[in-house]
C-alpha positions in Angstrom: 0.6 -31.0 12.8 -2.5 -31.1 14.7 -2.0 -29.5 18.4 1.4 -27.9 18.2 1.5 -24.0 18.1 3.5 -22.7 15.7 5.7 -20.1 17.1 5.7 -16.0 14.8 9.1 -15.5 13.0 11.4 -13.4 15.5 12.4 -10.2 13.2 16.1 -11.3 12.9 14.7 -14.6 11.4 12.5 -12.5 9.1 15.7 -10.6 7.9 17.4 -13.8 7.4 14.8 -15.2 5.4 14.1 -12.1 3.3 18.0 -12.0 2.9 17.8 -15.8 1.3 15.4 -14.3 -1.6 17.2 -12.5 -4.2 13.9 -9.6 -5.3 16.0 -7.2 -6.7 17.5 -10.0 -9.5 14.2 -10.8 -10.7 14.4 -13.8 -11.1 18.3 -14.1 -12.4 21.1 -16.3 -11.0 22.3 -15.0 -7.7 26.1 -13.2 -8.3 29.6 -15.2 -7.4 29.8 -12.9 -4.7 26.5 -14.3 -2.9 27.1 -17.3 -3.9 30.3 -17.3 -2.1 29.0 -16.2 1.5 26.9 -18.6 3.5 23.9 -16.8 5.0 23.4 -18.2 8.7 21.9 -16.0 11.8 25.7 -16.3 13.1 27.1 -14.4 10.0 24.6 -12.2 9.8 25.1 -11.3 13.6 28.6 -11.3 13.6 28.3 -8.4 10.9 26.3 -6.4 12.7 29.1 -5.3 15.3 32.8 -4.2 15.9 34.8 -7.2 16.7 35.3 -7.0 20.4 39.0 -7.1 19.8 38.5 -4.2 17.5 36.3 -2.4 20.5 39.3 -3.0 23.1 42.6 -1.9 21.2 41.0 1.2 20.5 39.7 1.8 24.3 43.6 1.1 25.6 44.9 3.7 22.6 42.2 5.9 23.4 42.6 5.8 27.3 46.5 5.8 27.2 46.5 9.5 25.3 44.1 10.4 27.8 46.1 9.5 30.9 49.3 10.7 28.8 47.3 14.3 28.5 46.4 13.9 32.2 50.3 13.4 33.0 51.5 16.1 30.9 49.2 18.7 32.5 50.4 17.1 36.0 54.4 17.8 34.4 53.7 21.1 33.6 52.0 22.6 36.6 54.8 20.7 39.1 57.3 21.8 36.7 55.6 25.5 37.1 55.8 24.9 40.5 59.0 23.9 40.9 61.4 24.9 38.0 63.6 27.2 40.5 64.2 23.7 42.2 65.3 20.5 39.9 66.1 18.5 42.7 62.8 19.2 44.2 61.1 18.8 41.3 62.6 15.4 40.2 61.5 14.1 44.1 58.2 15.7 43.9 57.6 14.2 39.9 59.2 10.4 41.3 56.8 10.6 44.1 53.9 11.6 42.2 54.7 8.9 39.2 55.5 6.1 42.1 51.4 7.2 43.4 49.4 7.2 40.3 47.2 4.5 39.2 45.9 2.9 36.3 44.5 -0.6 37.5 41.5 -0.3 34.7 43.6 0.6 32.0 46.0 -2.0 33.0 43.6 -4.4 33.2 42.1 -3.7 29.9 45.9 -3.9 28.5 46.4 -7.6 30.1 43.1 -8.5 28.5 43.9 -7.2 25.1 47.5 -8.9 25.6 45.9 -12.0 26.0 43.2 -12.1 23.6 43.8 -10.4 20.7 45.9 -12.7 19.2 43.4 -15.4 19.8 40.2 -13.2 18.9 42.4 -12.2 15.8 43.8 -15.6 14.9 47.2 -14.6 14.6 49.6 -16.9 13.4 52.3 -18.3 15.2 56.1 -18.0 14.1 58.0 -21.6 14.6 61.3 -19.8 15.1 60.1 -17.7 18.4 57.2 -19.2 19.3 55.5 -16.6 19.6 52.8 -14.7 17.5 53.6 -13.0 14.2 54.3 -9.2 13.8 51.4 -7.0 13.4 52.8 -4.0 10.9 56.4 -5.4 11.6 55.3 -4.9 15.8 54.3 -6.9 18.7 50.9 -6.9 19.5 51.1 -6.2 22.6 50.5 -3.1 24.9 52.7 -2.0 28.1 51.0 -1.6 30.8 51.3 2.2 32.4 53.7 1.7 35.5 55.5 4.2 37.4 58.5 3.1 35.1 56.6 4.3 32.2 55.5 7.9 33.5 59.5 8.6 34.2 60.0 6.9 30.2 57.4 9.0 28.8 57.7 12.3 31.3 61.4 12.1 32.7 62.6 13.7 36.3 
């Protein structure tokens, strides 16, 4: 067409294409595996990266043993500082548990709660109405309260 500019090839578009000719088969029929994979710029894209669920449930286990290292450090030197004194010790460690905070993590926890079973396309189960085990467990997380620092570290 007269007038109209065509536009180059934008690399990912010359992957794809290159990706569409078989030059290592010569010439032969194309396997049953390729032939059972549709080759679109989305596929291709999509695997390219870590599923964004996959990204965020290990960024809350990652973060969690951090902040349970960071709390177990805190346990030990109150505990060092205190061990004479249980009483004191229990008020100091409840006061200190009651004053931490882990908004991010929390909020990355709510997030994961919410969508991975979406991003993962987890069944649901008609008798609970809720999603489907994961390896026999919930998928959910619990977000790190006060609660959670006296379950995990008690006074």
């Amino acid at each position: 067409m007269e007038g109209v500019s065509e536009q180059p090839d934008t690399p990912v578009e010359r992957i794809v294409r290159r990706s569409l000719i078989d030059e290592e088969g010569l010439g032969k029929p194309f396997s049953e595996r390729v032939r059972h994979h549709k080759r679109t710029l989305e596929n291709y894209l999509k695997a390219g990266s870590v599923p964004r669920w996959m990204e965020r449930v290990g960024e809350v286990d990652r973060r969690t043993v951090e902040e349970t290292r960071r709390l177990a450090a805190a346990y030990r030197a109150l505990r060092q500082e205190y061990g004479h004194d249980p009483e004191r010790f229990a008020e100091r460690w409840r006061a200190f548990a009651a004053a931490v905070r882990f908004d991010d993590l929390n909020e990355l926890i709510r997030q994961h709660n919410e969508w991975y079973p979406i991003e993962r396309d987890l069944p649901m189960d008609p008798r609970t109405g809720d999603y489907v085990k994961v390896r026999g467990r919930s998928h959910r997380r619990p977000e790190l309260t006060p609660e959670w620092v006296l379950e995990q570290f008690p006074a």
